[in-house]
GUDRENTOR-543538 format. One record per residue (C-alpha): residue in three letters; y, z, x. Coordinates in steps of 0.5 Angstrom, whole numbers, padded with zeros to 4 digits, always signed. Last residue first. Example, Ala and Ser with C-alpha at 12.3 -4.5 7.8 and 13.67 -1.06 7.14 Angstrom:
<rs>
ser-0002+0014+0027ala-0009+0016+0025
</rs>
This chain:
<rs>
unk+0222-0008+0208unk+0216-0013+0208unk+0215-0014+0216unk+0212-0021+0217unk+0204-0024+0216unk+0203-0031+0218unk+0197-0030+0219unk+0194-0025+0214unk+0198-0030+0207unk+0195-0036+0212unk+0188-0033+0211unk+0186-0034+0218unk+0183-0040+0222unk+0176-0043+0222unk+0176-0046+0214unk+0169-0042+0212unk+0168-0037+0217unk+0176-0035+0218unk+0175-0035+0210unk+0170-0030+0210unk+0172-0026+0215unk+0178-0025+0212unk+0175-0023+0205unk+0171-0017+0208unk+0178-0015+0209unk+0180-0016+0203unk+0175-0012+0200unk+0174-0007+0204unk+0182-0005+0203unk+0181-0005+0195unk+0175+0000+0197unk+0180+0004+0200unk+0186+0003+0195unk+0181+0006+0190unk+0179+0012+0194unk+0186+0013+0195unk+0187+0019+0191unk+0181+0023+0193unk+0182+0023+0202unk+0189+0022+0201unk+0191+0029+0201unk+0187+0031+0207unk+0190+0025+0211unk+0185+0023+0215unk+0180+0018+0211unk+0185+0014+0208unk+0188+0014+0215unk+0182+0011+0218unk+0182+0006+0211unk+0189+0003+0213unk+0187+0003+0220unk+0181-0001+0218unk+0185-0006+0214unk+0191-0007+0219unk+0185-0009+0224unk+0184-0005+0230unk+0176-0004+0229unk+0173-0008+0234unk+0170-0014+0230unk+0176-0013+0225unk+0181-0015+0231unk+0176-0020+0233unk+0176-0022+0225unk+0184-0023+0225unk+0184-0027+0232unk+0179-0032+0229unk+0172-0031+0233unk+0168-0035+0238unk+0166-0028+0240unk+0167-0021+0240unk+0165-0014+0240unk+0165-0010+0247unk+0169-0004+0244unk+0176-0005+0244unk+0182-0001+0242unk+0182+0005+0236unk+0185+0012+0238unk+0184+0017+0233unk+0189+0023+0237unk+0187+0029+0232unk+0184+0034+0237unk+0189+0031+0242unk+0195+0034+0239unk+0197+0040+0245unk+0196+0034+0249unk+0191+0036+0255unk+0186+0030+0253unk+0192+0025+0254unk+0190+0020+0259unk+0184+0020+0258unk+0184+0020+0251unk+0188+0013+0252unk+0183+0011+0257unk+0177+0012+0252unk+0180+0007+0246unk+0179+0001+0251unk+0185-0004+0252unk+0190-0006+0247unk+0191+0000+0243unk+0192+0002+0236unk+0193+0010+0236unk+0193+0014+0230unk+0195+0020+0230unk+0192+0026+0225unk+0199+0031+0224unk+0197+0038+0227unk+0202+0039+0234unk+0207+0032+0233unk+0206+0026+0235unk+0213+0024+0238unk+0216+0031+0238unk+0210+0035+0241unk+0210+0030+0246unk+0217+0031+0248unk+0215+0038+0249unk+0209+0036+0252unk+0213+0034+0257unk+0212+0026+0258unk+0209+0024+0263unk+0212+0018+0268unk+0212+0023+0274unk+0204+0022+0272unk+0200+0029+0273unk+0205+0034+0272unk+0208+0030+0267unk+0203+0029+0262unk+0200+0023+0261unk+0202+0019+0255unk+0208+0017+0258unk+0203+0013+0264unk+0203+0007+0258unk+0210+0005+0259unk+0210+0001+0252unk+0209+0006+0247unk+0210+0005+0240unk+0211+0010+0235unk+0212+0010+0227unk+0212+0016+0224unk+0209+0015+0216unk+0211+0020+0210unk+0206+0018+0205unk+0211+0018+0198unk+0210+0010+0197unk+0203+0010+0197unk+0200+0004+0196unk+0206-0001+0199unk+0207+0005+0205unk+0200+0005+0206unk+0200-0003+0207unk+0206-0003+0210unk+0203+0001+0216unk+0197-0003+0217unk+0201-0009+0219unk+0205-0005+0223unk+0198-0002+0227unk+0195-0010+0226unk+0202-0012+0229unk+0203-0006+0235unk+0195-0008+0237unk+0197-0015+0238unk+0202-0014+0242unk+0200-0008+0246unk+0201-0001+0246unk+0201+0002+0239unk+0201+0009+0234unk+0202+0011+0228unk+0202+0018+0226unk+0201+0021+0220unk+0203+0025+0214unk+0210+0025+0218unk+0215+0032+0217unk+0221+0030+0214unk+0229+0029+0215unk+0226+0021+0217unk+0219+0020+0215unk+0219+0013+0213unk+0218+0010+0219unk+0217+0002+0221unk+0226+0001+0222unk+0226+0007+0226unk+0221+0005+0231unk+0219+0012+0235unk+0220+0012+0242unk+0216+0011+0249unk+0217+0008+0255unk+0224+0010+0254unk+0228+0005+0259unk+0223+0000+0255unk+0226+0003+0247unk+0233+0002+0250unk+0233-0004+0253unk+0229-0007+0247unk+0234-0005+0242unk+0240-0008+0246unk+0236-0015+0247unk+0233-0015+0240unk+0227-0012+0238unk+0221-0014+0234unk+0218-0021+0236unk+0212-0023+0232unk+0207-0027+0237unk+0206-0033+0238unk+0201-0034+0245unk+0202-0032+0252unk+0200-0024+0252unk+0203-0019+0256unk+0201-0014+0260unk+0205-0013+0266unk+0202-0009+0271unk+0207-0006+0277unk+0203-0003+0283unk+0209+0000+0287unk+0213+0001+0294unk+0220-0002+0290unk+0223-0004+0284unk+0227-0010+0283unk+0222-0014+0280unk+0219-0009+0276unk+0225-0007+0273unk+0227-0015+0271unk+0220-0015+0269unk+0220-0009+0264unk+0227-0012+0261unk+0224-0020+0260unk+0218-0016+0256unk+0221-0012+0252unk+0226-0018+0249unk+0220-0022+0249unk+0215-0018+0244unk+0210-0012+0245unk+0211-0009+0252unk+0205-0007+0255unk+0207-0003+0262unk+0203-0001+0266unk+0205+0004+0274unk+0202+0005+0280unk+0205+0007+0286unk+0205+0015+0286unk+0201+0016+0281unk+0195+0015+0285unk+0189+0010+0283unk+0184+0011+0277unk+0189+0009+0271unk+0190+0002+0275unk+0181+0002+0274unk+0182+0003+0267unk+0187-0003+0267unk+0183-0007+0269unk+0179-0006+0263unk+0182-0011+0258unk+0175-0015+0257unk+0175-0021+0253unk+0173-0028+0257unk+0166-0028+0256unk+0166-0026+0249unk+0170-0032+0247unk+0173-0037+0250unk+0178-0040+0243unk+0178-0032+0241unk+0181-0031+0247unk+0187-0028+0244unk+0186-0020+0243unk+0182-0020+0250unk+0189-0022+0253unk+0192-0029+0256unk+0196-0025+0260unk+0196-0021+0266unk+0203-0020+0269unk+0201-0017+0276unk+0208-0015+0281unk+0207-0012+0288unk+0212-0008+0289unk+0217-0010+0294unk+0217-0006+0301unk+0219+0000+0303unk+0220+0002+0311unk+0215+0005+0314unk+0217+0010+0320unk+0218+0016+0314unk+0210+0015+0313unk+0208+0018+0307unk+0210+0012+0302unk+0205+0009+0307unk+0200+0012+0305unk+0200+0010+0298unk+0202+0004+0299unk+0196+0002+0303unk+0191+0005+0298unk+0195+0001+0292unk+0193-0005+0297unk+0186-0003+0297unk+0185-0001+0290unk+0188-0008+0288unk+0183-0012+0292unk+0177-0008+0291unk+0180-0011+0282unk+0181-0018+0285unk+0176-0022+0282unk+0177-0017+0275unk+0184-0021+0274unk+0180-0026+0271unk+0179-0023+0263unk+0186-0022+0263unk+0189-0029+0266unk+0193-0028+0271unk+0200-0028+0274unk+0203-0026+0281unk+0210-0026+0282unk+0213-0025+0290unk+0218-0022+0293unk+0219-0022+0300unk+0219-0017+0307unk+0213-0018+0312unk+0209-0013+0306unk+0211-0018+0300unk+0208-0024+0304unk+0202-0022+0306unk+0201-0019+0299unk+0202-0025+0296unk+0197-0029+0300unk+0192-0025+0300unk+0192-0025+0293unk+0192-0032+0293unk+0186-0032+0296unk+0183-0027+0291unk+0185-0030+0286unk+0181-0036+0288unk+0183-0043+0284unk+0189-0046+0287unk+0196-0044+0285unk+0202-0044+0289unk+0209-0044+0287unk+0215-0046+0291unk+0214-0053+0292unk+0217-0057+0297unk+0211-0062+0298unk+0211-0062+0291unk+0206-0064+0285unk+0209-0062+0278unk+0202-0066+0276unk+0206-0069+0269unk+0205-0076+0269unk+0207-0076+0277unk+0199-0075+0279unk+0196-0081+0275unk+0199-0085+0281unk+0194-0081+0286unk+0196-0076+0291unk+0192-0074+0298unk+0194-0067+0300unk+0201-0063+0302unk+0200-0060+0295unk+0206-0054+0293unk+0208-0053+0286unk+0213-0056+0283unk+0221-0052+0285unk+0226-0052+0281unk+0225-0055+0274unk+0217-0053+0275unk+0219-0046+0274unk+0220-0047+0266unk+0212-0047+0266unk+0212-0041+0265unk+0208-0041+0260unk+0202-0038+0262unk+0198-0045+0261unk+0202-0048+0265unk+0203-0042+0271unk+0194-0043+0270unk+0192-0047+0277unk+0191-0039+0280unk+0197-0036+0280unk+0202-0035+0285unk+0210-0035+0284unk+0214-0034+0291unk+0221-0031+0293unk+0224-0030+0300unk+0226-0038+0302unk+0229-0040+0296unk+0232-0034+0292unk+0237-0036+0287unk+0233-0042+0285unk+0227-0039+0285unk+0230-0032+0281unk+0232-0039+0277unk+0225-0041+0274unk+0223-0033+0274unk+0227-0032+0268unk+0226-0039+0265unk+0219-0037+0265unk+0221-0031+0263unk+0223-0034+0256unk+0216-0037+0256unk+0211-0031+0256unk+0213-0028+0249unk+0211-0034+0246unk+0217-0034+0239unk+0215-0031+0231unk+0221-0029+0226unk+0220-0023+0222unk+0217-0017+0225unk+0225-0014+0226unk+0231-0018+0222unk+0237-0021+0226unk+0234-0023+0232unk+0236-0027+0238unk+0231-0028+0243unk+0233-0027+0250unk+0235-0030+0256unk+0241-0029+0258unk+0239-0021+0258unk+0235-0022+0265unk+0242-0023+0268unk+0240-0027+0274unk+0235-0024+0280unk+0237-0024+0287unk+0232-0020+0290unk+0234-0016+0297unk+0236-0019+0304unk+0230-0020+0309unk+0229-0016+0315unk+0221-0015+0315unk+0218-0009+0311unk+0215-0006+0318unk+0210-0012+0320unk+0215-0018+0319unk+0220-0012+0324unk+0215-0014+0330unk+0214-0007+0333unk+0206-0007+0335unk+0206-0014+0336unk+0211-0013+0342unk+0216-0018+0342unk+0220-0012+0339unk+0223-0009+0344unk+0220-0012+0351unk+0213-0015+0352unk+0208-0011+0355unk+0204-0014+0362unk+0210-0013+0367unk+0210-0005+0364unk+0203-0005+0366unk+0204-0006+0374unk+0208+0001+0374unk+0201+0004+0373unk+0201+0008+0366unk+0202+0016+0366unk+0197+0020+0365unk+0199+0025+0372unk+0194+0022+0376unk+0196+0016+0375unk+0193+0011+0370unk+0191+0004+0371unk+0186+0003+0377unk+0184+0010+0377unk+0181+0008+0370unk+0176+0004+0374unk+0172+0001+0368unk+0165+0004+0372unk+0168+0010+0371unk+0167+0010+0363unk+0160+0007+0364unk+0159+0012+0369unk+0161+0018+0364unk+0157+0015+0358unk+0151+0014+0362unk+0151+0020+0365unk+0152+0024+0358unk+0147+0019+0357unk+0142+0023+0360unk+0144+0031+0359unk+0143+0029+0351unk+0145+0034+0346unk+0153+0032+0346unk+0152+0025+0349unk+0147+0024+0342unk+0151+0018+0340unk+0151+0012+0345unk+0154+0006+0342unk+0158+0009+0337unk+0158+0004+0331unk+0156-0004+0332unk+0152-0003+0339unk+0146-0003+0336unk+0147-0008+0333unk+0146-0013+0340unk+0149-0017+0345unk+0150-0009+0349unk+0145-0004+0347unk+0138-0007+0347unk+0133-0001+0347unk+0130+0001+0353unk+0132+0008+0353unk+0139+0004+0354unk+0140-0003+0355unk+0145-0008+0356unk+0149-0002+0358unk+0156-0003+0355unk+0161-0009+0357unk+0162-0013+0350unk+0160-0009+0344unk+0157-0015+0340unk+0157-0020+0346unk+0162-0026+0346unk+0164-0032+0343unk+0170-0033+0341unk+0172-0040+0336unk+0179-0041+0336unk+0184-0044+0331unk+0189-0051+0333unk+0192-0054+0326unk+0189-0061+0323unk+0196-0062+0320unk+0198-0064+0313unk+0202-0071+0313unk+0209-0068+0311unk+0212-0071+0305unk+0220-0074+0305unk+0226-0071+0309unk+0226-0074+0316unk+0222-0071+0321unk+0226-0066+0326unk+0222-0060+0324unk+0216-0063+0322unk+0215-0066+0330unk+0217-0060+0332unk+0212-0056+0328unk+0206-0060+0331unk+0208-0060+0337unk+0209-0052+0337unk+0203-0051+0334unk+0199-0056+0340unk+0203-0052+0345unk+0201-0045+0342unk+0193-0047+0341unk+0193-0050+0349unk+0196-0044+0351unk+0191-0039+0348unk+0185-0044+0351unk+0188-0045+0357unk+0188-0037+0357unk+0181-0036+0354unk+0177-0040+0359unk+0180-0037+0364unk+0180-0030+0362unk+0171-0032+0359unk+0171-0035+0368unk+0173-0027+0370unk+0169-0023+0364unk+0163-0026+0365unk+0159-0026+0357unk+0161-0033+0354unk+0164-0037+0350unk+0170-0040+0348unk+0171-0045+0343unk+0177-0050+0341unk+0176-0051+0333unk+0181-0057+0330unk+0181-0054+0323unk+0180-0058+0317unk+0176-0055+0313unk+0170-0060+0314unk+0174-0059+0322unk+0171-0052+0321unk+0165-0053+0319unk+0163-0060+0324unk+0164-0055+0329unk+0159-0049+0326unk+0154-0055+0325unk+0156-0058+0333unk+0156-0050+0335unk+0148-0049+0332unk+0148-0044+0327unk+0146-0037+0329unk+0153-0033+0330unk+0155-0037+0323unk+0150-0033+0319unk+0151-0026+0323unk+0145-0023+0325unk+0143-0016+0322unk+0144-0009+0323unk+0151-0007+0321unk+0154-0013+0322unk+0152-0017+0329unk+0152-0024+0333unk+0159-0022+0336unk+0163-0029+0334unk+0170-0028+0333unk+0173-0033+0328unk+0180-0033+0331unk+0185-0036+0326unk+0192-0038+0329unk+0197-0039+0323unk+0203-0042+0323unk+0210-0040+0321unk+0213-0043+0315unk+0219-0048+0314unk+0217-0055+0317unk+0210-0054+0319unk+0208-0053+0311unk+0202-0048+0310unk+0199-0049+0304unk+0192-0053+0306unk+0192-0049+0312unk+0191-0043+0307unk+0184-0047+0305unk+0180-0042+0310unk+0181-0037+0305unk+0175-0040+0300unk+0169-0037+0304unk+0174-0031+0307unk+0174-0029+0300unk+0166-0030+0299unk+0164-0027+0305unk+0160-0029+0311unk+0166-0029+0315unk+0168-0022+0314unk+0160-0021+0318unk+0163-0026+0324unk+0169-0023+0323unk+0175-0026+0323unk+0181-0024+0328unk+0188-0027+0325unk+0195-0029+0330unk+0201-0030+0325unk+0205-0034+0329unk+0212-0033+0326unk+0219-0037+0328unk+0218-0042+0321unk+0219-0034+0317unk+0218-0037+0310unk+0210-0037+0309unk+0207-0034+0316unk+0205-0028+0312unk+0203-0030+0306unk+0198-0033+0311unk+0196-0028+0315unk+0194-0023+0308unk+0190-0030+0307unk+0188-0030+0314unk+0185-0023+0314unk+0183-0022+0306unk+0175-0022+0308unk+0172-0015+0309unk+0175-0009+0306unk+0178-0003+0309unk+0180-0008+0313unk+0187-0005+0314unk+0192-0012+0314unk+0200-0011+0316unk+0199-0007+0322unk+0204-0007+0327unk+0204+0000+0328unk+0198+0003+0325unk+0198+0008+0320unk+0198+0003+0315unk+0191+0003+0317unk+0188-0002+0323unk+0181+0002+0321unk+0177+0007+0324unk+0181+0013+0321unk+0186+0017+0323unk+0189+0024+0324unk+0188+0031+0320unk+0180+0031+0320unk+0178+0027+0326unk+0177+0019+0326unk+0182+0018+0332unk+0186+0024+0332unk+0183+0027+0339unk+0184+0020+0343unk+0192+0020+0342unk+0193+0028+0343unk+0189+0027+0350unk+0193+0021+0351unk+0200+0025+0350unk+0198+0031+0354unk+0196+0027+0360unk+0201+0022+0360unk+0204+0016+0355unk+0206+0019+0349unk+0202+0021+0343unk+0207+0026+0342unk+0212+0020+0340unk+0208+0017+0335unk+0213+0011+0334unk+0215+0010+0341unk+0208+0013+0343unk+0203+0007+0339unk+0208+0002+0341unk+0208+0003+0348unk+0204-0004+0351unk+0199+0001+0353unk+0198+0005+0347unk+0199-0001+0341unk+0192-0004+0347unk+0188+0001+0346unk+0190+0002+0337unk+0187-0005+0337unk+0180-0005+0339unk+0181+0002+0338unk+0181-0001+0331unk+0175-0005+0330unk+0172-0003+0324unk+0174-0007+0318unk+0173-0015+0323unk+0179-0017+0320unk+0184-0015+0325unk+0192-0018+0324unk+0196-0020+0330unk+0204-0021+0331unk+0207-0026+0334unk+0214-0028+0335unk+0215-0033+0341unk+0223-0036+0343unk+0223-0036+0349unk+0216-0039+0351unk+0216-0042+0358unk+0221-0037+0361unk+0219-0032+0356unk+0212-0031+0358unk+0210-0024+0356unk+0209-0026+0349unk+0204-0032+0353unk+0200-0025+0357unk+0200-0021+0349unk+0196-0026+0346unk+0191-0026+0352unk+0191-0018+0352unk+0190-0018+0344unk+0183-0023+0344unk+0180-0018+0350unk+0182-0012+0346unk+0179-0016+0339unk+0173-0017+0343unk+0172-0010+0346unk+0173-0007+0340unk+0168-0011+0336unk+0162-0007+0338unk+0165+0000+0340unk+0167+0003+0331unk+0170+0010+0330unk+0166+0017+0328unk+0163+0022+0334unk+0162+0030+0331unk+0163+0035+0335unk+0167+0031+0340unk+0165+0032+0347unk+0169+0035+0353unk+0165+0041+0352unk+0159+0037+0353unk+0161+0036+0360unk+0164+0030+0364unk+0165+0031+0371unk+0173+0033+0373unk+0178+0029+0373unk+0175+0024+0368unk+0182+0023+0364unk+0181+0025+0359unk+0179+0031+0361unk+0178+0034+0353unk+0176+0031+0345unk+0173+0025+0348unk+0168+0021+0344unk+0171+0015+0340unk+0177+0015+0342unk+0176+0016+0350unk+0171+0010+0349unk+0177+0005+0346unk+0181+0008+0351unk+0177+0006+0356unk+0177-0001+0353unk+0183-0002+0353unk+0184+0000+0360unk+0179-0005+0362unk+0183-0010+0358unk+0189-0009+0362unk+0186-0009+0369unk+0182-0016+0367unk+0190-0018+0364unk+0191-0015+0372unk+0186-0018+0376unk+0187-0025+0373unk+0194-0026+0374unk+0194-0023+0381unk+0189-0029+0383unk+0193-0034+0379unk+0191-0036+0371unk+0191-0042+0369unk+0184-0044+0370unk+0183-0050+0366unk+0179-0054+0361unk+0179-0053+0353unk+0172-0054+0350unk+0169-0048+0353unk+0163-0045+0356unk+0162-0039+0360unk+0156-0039+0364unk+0150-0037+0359unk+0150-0030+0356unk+0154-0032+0349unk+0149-0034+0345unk+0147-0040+0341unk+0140-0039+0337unk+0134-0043+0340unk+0132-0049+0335unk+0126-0050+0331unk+0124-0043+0332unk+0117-0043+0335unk+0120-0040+0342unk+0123-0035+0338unk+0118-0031+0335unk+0116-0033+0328unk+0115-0028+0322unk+0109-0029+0319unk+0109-0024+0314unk+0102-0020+0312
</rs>
């Protein structure tokens, strides 16, 4: 049998929040009428939050509450919503205050996921919601519209969804808040970006590795971020790590972080509103201290500050019946979703729920019409002080992309598949001056690897951002810069975050990431690609620029890492997200890629994935020709064919670069040992043209499909990730049944580039045989030229054993027509 012990026997009791109110910071600075009303306001929220939860009808109570009043089926979260309400109002009383804070811009972001009638109650009272929802207006019929829609079908979810006004953070997945918080501060030195953490988020390995953004923070050009760790106690059904840890511990975390923690703990709503308004006052004066002191400092290093964060402890599901049924209610799990869900059926708590809801005193904040007392209109701030309708969080104000001339950056060719170049390093210099012509609107993130990118041209304009202890080995070649514009640090997830903060408040940024790691943010790309894909349906949303992912360092050159480091099976999960905001693009050498990432940079609402690899690579196409072929996404290469005025015998096919110079490969050697085998060469570079149009508005026609890969030719596709997304893609084509896809298939280790190719099947000798084995008239003629294919390949392999690299004669293949 377990043992579990009692409290008594723990070796510490657990804090709680139902002691006198406790805090770091003294001071009641609240008058008498102050307190009643914030208490008012927060009351009015939390009513809002009950009647979005539970009432379909009189909403209002001005008639004793039925099960006919009831929705039939209750959804929607109570346990964080007090909190996050209180949290708000206390934000919402210094917004207000224009004598001492003229000049405050706030805006509010929720982590804990289900907390949205904690903040959509306070969006209604200051008149946010009804501004943009005009049938949600503030009266009768508009508040019963506001409660129905909340978690019904037709109407909202539970979550601070794009729905949201004010919201740049869904929390539909735990632990992006202060990242999100902190892309938002970057470059807007007026913003106070306010970011409630859960005490479950807390417990994640995102929001673990986030409390680094005030390493990234600079005091003299970016807003700051104010965390709020709200300690309720509870997830789902257990206690939270950092609710049971001793303050002292919990306090020597957040300074070990390098916060300066100020605590507010408590149950009594009246001493917990004094407490936390001197402590929201004090937080704010010591941000504006600290920015003031950078801002008038001369130029030089700034030491990093220890901002102000607070630390709210109060009861899950504050202001619930402490127990109902004999069972504990508030300060406890059970309090987390629908704190009372059998009110329909259950004549006693519908009791319960009516008093519970007039014991908050509605009658003190609405009239009998619905409409808000006149009081209420002195706790909103005005226009766009309101959090609601902060321009940051609807696209921001900031100017378009300023981007150079892409084309001044090409490579020169005069042959095709010649002459090799990094395909990664000429958009370095691209992204290089896009820094210069945007200095205050566009940002590089990537995790400690935009050297190892070759993108490295962009520390002639801006290093990257450290504000940390230096060393004198530092400047021989560390590229730190307390001005820099690049951010790096070793968590994908954080600097995600950060980009998608700062792309939804109005700039542009540039993410790139090795392949094999570009999976930490997979939940990450689903929950933006949902954002946008909402939020393009809201005709009140304004476009913001597209989130652009180059992943480089691919599964075909990490032969050096091995098998750990080759999986290209992002791109499986991009396929999966709506056609609407998603886009792939696999451009095979520099010119292509210098043209897509010019068009991804301009675009805007996307998800661009740019898949290109870092190493040397043979260079296909110059500047013109690269133009043409990526404004097609999908086109024939003239030059690599031999069926001009006829039908092809085969089709060729490549998305990638390795893959697009095995199948090239692969090509010349049929055509060198059948002269007379008619060959079409195609490569596909926006990879959605292979889904038919009605599916992706990128598809091709099947006309135009039938025109590249013809309706009875054998087609084979050499492509970069695994073989079954191409099918997927194309499972509708009128060709399909003789569309042979070879990609990766999980076979891999310290291998040379050529023997990974031949692990996987993609190589030129594996092609050359496939298409002797597919092309009805070669099946018999070729079998000696297929045997001589084997042979060769096999000799590949032995020499990469023997010597460790490639054959020279394979490696440093080139075109030979």
């Amino acid at each position: 049998m377990a043992n579990h012990s009692s409290p008594s026997s723990s070796p510490a009791h657990a804090p709680t929040a139902y002691t006198a109110t406790r805090s770091t910071i003294a001071g009641q600075p609240l008058s008498p009428e102050q307190l009643s009303r914030i208490d008012a306001w927060w009351r009015a929220a939390n009513y809002l939050s009950l009647g979005m939860i539970y009432l379909r009808d009189n909403p209002l109570l001005a008639e004793p509450l039925q099960p006919d009043h009831i929705k039939n089926r209750l959804l929607g979260h109570w346990g964080s919503s007090p909190g996050l309400a209180f949290i708000y109002a206390h934000l919402n009383r210094l917004l207000c205050a224009t004598d001492r804070f003229p000049d405050l811009e706030m805006i509010f972001l929720a982590g804990p996921g289900h907390g949205a009638p904690g903040v959509l109650g306070p969006l209604y009272l200051e008149g946010s919601y009804s501004q943009i929802y005009p049938d949600k207006g503030q009266d009768t019929a508009g508040l019963l519209a506001f409660f129905r829609q909340f978690s019904f079908p037709g109407g909202i979810g539970s979550h601070c969804t794009p729905e949201t006004p004010g919201s740049i953070h869904e929390g539909g997945e735990l632990g992006y808040v202060l990242s999100h918080a902190c892309g938002a501060a970057f470059d807007h030195p007026h913003l106070l970006v306010a970011a409630v953490v859960g005490d479950g988020e807390a417990e994640t390995a995102a929001l673990a590795t986030s409390w680094h953004i005030n390493k990234f923070l600079h005091p003299g050009r970016d807003g700051a971020v104010l965390p709020i760790l709200h300690l309720n106690g509870y997830k789902i059904n257990n206690p939270t790590l950092l609710s049971r840890i001793p303050d002292e511990e919990l306090a020597s975390l957040l300074r070990g972080y390098g916060w300066s923690p100020c605590f507010v703990e408590g149950s009594d709503p009246h001493s917990m509103h004094q407490a936390m308004a001197a402590t929201v006052d004090h937080c704010i004066e010591r941000i504006r201290t600290i920015q003031s002191a950078a801002r008038s400092a001369r130029h030089g290093a700034i030491p990093r500050p220890h901002w102000p964060m607070i630390v709210l402890r109060s009861p899950k599901g504050w202001t619930a019946p402490r127990q109902v049924d004999g069972h504990y209610l508030e300060g406890f799990w059970r309090a987390h979703q629908v704190p009372v869900a059998d009110v329909k059926t259950n004549p006693a708590h519908l009791r319960l729920l009516e008093d519970w809801m007039r014991s908050l005193q509605p009658a003190d904040f609405f009239g009998p019409d619905g409409r808000l007392a006149p009081w209420f209109a002195t706790l909103a701030p005005e226009g766009s002080r309101r959090m609601g309708l902060h321009p940051a969080t609807n696209g921001g104000s900031s100017s378009p992309l300023r981007l150079p001339d892409f084309t001044t950056y090409a490579l020169p060719l005069d042959r095709p598949a010649v002459h090799r170049a990094e395909n990664t390093r000429p958009l370095g210099l691209m992204l290089r001056d896009t820094l210069c012509l945007n200095p205050q609107s566009f940002r590089l993130f990537g995790p400690d690897e935009t050297t190892s990118n070759k993108l490295d041209a962009a520390y002639q304009i801006s290093g990257k951002f450290w504000n940390e202890a230096r060393l004198p080995e530092d400047e021989d070649g560390g590229h730190l810069d307390p001005e820099g514009r690049v951010l790096e640090m070793l968590s994908e997830h954080t600097l995600e975050g950060m980009l998608e903060g700062y792309l939804l408040t109005g700039r542009h940024g540039f993410f790139s990431t090795y392949e094999s790691f570009v999976h930490v943010i997979d939940s990450m790309f689903n929950q933006h690609a949902k954002w946008l894909e909402i939020a393009r349906r809201l005709d009140w949303r304004r476009p913001v620029a597209s989130l652009n992912l180059l992943i480089t360092s691919t599964v075909w050159r990490q032969d050096h890492n091995g098998f750990t480091h080759q999986d290209p099976g992002f791109l499986d999960l991009v396929v999966n997200k709506s056609a609407s905001v998603t886009r792939i693009y696999l451009p095979p050498d520099v010119n292509s890629l210098l043209s897509v990432a010019d068009h991804c940079l301009r675009s805007r609402n996307y998800i661009n994935v740019i898949v290109s690899d870092k190493q040397n690579h043979l260079q296909y196409m110059d500047m013109d020709a690269a133009i043409r072929h990526c404004t097609k996404g999908i086109g024939i290469w003239d030059w690599a064919s031999n069926d001009q005025g006829l039908e092809p015998d085969l089709v060729m096919a490549s998305a990638g670069d390795i893959p697009t110079l095995e199948a090239l490969a692969a090509t010349a050697l049929l055509r060198r040992t059948f002269p007379d085998l008619r060959i079409r060469f195609v490569n596909v570079v926006d990879l959605f043209r292979m889904q038919p149009r009605s599916e992706h508005p990128h598809g091709l026609t099947d006309t135009e499909f039938d025109a590249l890969f013809t309706t009875d030719r054998p087609v084979l596709f050499n492509f970069h990730g695994y073989p079954w997304l191409i099918h997927r893609l194309a499972y509708r084509r009128h060709n399909h049944a003789n569309l042979h896809v070879r990609g990766y298939k999980e076979q891999g280790s310290i291998n040379t580039p050529l023997e990974l190719a031949i692990c996987n099947n993609i190589d030129r000798f594996s092609l050359a045989i496939d298409a002797i084995d597919r092309v009805p008239r070669l099946r018999c003629i070729g079998a000696h030229a297929r045997e001589q294919f084997r042979d060769r390949q096999l000799a590949c392999r032995q020499y990469a054993y023997h010597h460790g690299v490639d054959a020279p004669e394979e490696a440093n293949w080139q075109w030979p027509f």
